[in-house]
N, C-alpha and C positions, 0 to 999 in steps of 0.2 A: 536297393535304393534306385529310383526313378532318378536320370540325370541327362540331359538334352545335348543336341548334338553340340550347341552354341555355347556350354557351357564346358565341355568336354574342351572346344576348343580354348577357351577363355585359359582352362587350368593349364594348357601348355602354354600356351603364351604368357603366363605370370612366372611360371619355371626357366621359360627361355631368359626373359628380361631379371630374373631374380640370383636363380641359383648359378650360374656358370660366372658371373661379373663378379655377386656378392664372395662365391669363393676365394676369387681372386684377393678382395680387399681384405676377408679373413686373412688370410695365407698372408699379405705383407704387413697388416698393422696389428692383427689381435696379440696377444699375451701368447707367450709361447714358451717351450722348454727344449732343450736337446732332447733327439725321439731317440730311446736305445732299442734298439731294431727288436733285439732278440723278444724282450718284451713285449713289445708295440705287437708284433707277427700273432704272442699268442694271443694276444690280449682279440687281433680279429679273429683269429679260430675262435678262442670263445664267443663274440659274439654273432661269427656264423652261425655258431652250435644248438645257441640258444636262442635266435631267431628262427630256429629251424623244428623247434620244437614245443609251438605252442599247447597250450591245452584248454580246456573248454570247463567253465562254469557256469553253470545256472544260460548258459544260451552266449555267452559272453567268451571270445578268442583272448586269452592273455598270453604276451611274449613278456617274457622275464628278462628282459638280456639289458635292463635301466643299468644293473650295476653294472657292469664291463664295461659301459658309455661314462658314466661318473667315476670310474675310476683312471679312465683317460682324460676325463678332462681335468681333473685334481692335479696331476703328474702332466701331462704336456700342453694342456690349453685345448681351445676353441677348435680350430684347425683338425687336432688329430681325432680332437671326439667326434668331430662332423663326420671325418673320412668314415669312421665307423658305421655312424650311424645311418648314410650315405650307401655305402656295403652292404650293412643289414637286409636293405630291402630285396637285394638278391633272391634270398631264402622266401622272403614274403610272396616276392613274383611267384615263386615254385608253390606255394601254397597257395595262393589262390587261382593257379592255373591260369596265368595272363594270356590273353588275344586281344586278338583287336577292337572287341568292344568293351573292356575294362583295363586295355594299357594305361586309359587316363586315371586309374588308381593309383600306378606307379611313380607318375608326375605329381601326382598328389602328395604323395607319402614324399617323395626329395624334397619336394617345396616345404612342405611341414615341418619333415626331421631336421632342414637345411633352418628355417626359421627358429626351431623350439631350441636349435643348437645356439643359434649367435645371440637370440634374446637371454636364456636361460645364463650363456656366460656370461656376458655382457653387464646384468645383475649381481650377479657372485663378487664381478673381477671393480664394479663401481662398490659395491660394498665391503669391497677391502681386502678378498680374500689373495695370499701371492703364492704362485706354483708352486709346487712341493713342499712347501709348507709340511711340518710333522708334529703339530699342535694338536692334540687332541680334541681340545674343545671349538679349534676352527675349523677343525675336518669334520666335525659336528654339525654346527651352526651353518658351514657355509655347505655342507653337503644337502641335509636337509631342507635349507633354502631351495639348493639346483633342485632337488627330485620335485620339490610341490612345486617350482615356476615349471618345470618340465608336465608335470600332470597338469595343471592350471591351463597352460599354453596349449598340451593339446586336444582336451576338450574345448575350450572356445574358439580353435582354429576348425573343431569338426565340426561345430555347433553354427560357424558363420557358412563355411560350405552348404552345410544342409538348409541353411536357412536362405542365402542367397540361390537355391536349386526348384526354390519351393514347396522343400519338405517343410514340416512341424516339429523339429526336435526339440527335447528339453533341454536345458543348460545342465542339469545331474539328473543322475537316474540311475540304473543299477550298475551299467557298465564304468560310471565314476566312482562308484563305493567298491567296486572289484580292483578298478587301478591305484586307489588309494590302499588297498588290501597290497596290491603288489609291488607298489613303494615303500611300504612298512617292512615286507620280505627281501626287499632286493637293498635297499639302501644298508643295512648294516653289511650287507655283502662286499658292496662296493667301500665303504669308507675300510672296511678289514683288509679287501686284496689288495688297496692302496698303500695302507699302511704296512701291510705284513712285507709288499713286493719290496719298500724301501728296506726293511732292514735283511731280509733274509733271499733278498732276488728272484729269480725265475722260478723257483720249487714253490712259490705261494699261488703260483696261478694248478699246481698240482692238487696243493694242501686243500684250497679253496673251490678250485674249479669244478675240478671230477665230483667231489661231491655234489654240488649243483647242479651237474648234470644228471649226474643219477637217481637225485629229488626227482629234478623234472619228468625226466622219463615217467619213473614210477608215478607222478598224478596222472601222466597221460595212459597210462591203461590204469588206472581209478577212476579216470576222470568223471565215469558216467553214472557213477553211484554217488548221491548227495554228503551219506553215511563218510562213505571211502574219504571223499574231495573234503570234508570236514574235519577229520582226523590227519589226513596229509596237510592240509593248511596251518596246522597245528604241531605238528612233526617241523613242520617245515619250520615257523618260528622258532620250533624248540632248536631245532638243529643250527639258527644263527645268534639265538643266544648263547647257546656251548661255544662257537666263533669267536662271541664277544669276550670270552672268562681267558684269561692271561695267566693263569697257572694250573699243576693240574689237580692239586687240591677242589678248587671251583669248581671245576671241569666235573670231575667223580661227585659232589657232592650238589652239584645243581642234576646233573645225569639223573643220580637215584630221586632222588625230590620229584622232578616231575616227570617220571617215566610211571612211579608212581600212580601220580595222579591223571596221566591220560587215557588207562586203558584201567580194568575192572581186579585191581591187584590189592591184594593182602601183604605181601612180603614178595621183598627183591631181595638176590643177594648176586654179589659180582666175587665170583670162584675165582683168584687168580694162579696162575705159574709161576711161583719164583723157585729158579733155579733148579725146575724139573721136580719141584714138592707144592702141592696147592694149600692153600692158605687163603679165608675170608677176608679179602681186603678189604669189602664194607657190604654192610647190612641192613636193611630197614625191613622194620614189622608194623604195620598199621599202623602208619605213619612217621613213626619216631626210630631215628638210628641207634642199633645196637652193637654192642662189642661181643663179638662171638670169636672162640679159641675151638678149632677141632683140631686132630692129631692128623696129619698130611695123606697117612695110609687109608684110612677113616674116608677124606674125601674123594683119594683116588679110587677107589671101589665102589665109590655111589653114582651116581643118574650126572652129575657134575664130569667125573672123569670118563664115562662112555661118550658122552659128549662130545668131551676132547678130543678122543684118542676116532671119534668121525665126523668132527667138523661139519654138520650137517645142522641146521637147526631145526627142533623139531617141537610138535606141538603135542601134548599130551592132555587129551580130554577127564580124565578121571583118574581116582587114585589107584586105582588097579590095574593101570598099564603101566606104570613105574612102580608101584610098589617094593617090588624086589628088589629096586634098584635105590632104595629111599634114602636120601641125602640125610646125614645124623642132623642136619639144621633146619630143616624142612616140617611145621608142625606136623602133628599127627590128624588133622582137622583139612589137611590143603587138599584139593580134587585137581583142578586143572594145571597145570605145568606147563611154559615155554622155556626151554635152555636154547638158548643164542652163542654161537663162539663171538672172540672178539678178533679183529685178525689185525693185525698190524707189521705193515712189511709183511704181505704175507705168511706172515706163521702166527697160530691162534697162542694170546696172550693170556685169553680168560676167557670164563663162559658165564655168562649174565642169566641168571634161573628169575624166572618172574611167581609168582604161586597165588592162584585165588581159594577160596573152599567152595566156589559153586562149581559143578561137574558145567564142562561145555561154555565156558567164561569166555573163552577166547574163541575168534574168527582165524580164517586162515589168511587171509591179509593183515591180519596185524600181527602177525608173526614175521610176515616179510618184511612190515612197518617198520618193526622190533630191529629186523637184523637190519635194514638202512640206517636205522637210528643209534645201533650201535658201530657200521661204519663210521657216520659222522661221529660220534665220542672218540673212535680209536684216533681220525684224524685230528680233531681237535686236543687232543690231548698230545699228539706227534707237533702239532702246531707248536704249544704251548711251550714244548722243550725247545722247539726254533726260535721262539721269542725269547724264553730264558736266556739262552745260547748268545744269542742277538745280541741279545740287553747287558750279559757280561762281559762282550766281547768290547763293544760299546761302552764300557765304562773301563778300561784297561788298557795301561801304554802295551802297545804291542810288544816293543823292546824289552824292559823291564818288568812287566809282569804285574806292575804295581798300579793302583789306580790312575786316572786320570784324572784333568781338572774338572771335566762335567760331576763326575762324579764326587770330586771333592769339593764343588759350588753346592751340591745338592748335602749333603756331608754335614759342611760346615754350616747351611740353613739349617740344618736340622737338630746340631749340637747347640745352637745358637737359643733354638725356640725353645729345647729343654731350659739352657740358661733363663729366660725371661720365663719359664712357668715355676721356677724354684726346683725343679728336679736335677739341676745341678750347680752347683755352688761356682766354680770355675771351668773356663775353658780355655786352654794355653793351645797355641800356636807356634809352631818352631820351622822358621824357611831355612833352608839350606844352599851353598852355590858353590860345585867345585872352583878351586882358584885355578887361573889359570887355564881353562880348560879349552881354549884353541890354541895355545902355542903346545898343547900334546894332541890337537888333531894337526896342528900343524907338522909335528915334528915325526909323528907315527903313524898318521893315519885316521881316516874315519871309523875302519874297521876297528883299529885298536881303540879310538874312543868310546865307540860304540859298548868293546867289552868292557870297557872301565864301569860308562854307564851301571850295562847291567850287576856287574859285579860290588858297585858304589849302592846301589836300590838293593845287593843282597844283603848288605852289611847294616844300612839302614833296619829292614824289613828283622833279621835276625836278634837283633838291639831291642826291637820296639815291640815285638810279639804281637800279642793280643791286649796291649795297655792303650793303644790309636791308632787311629787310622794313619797308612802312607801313602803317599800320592805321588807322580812326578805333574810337579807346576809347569814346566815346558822347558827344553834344552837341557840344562844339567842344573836345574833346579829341581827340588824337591821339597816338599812340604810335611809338616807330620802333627798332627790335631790328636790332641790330649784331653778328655775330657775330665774333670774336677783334678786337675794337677793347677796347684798355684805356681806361680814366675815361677819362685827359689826353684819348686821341684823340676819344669819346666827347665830351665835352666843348668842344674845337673846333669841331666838326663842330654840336654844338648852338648856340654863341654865332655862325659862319658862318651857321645857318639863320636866327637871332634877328637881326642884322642886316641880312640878305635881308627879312627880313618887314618891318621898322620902314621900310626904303627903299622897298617896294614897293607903289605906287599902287593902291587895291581904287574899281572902278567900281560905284559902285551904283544901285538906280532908286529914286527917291523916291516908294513908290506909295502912302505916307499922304497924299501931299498933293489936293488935288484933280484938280490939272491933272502928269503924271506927266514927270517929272524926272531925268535922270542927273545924278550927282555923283562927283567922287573921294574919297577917303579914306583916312586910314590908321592901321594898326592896332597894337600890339602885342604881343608872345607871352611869357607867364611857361616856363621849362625848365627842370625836373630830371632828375638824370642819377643812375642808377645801373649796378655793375658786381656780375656778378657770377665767380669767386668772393671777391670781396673782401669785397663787401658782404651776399652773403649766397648760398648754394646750390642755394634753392629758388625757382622760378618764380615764384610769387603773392608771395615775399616780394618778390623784386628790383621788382616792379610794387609794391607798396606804398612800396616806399622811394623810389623816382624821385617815386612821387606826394608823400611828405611832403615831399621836398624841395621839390618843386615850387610847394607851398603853402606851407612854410614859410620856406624858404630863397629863394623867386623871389615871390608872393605879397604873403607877410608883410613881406617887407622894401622893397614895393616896387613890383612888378612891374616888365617887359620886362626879365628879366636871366634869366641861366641861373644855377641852383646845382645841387652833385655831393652827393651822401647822405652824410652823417657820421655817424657811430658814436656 
């Protein structure tokens, strides 16, 4: 691009008067969050990484590195995603080789990124969206938003450049349907490493990133084959929809689905290891999944356990270079063969057989496609057990062991809406509240109440089995959701647990004292009981009514008694 010296000069001077003030007022008035270093650090390594690693379509430079930027700005605001994207151009310098007669590119690109950054949040943050946020459908809505004002913003900041230079550019043309390409890939990246880094920290920029990287590499030596750049662009999608799937059921069954259908396959099957014996953990034959039973020794001697035992993956053009080694699940009709290991944490998990019946079906790039595509499964599926993990962690008093209120607001919606579809006839409600239970933190200790807690949730939990849910409501309250138990039963079932508690002996340590002391104790529990629909229809109400009773009717009158919600 032809660009004059007076215009060269123009672009600094808009960056002098622009970006060094406008950072300034970022930095004091924009939306902001606490930056947690450790984070923030990798979050610029990666988009060092990936500014550093463009690759080339159809005549067109794309840098991938939108998500790392949208995922700083989700979690800390304006401010740290600019710094980023500010950085980034480092790498860009090193790539286009800056001197002194295209430094004014460099000016260009801060003024741009410094622009598409303050506009782009500045949208988000008037449309509603508020930091860290872990709403899924606003991490959606308002991400998506950022990425198309970010694309939007900077084709018509390139488009006014080139037109104020006295170029002819078009407002879209190929290099806008390539960036809309690369916000379609990059955005579920970004909303996943946002979300994942909240619940499971710094190991999601692992879980998430290195694979990313490792895509990219891999198109940049494909890059220059159309074939190649077509099938990775497609890998690539597939590899952040496996991202998106949250257990690893999905995970294995969207895997074989369309691994299937991207390359020239008759039958997939995924060989796995458990406990040093292999065994088909799933299968598909032209099209449709099947349930296949071999005997462990069976597999270990076929084309599957060589595999294993050299972790290499390999391509086999026709049916007579395996032959001898023929899988018993393998039709008698298949020619070409790729066995892929899976490796996770380093040690192979399973070996993924792909089989066509034409001889020479497969390329030898898409065997290396194959093995990228089953690194991304192996993490994605590593992922999935971090979310699990997460999510249970996350719905459980640390203490007790026993649910929590998130998870018993979600609980109790959901016993509720059985109620109103007729799938269940009642839903009783029974709060619980040790009596007394600061003058025995007073008198023993927090430690010692601490054990009561937990030992008070075993006694519950042991009572209640598998007949409801139990929960602790917060402090030394407790909850326990009964589905199709009326009051009466409800009711029994709370003066059986009230009884149990009054009988039962709490050991505690007497750590106020100097010299440290067990003792026994014993305690007892105020119950109210609510049903609903007797007592009332709505979720939060039946919780409020079990609680009045609970203080009014067990409480007030008293304590260690149970009473039922009255009208």
């Amino acid at each position: 691009m032809n660009i004059s010296v007076k215009a060269k000069r123009n672009i600094f001077i808009l960056w002098l008067l622009v970006v060094p003030l406008g950072s300034i007022l970022v930095y004091q008035y924009a939306p902001s969050r606490h930056v947690e270093w450790d984070a923030y650090l990798i979050l610029l390594l990666l988009m060092l990484l990936t500014s550093s690693f463009p690759f080339f379509i159809s005549g067109n430079t794309m840098f991938l590195s939108q998500w790392v930027s949208l995922a700083a700005f989700l979690n800390y605001g304006i401010f740290a995603e600019m710094i980023l994207m500010q950085l980034s151009i480092l790498p860009i310098a090193y790539h286009i080789k800056v001197n002194k007669d295209n430094f004014y590119r460099i000016a260009f690109s801060s003024l741009m990124f410094f622009i598409i950054s303050v506009v782009c949040g500045v949208v988000v943050h008037l449309l509603g969206y508020n930091l860290g946020s872990l709403e899924v459908k606003d991490l959606l809505l308002f991400g998506t938003i950022y990425a198309l004002c970010d694309v939007i913003l900077n084709h018509a900041l390139i488009y006014l450049r080139d037109s104020s230079t006295g170029n002819s550019p078009k407002l879209v043309d190929q290099s806008t349907i390539w960036d809309v390409i690369g916000l379609t890939i990059t955005l579920p990246f970004g909303i996943s490493l946002y979300f994942l880094e909240s619940y499971i920290g710094t190991i999601a920029f692992v879980l998430l990133g290195l694979p990313f990287l490792m895509i990219t590499l891999l198109v940049r030596l494909y890059s220059n084959s159309e074939k190649v750049n077509a099938d990775l662009n497609e890998a690539s999608q597939f590899g952040h929809e496996l991202a998106e799937r949250m257990t690893g059921k999905e995970i294995i069954d969207m895997f074989m689905e369309r691994i299937t259908k991207m390359f020239p396959i008759d039958s997939a099957y995924i060989v796995d290891d458990l406990y040093g014996k292999f065994q088909i953990l799933r299968a598909r034959e032209d099209g449709e999944n099947v349930e296949l039973f071999f005997a462990p020794e069976d597999l270990d001697n076929s084309l599957a356990g060589v595999i294993y035992k050299k972790g290499i993956p390999t391509l086999f053009d026709k049916q007579s270079e395996w032959i001898n080694m023929k899988p018993p699940f393998l039709a008698s009709d298949m020619q070409s063969v790729m066995c892929v290991p899976i490796y996770r944490n380093q040690k192979i998990e399973s070996i993924l057989v792909l089989a066509s019946r034409k001889k020479y079906a497969f390329e030898a790039y898409q065997l290396k496609m194959v093995h990228l595509l089953c690194s991304y499964f192996a993490v994605s599926v590593e992922k999935a057990k971090y979310v699990r993990n997460a999510l249970a962690r996350s719905e459980r008093c640390e203490l007790t062991n026993l649910y929590n209120y998130r998870y018993l607001d979600k609980r109790l919606e959901f016993f509720m809406e059985k109620l109103s579809l007729g799938e269940y006839k009642t839903v009783s409600l029974i709060m619980m509240d040790i009596d007394h239970f600061k003058s025995v933190n007073d008198t023993y200790g927090h430690h010692s109440g601490n054990i009561i807690l937990k030992e008070f949730a075993r006694v519950i939990k042991d009572e209640i089995g598998s007949n409801g849910t139990v929960a602790r409501y917060g402090g030394e309250e407790f909850v326990i959701l009964l589905p199709n138990y009326t009051k009466v039963e409800a009711t029994n079932i709370a003066e059986r647990l009230r009884r149990k508690i009054e009988q039962t002996p709490f050991m505690v340590e007497l750590d106020l004292d100097e010299v440290s002391q067990e003792e026994i104790i014993f305690i007892t529990a105020s119950i109210g009981v609510s049903t609903a629909p007797e007592d009332s229809d709505e979720g939060m109400s039946l919780l409020r009514n079990a609680d009045r009773a609970l203080y009014i009717g067990a409480k007030q009158a008293g304590r260690n008694r149970v009473a039922e919600y009255v009208r």
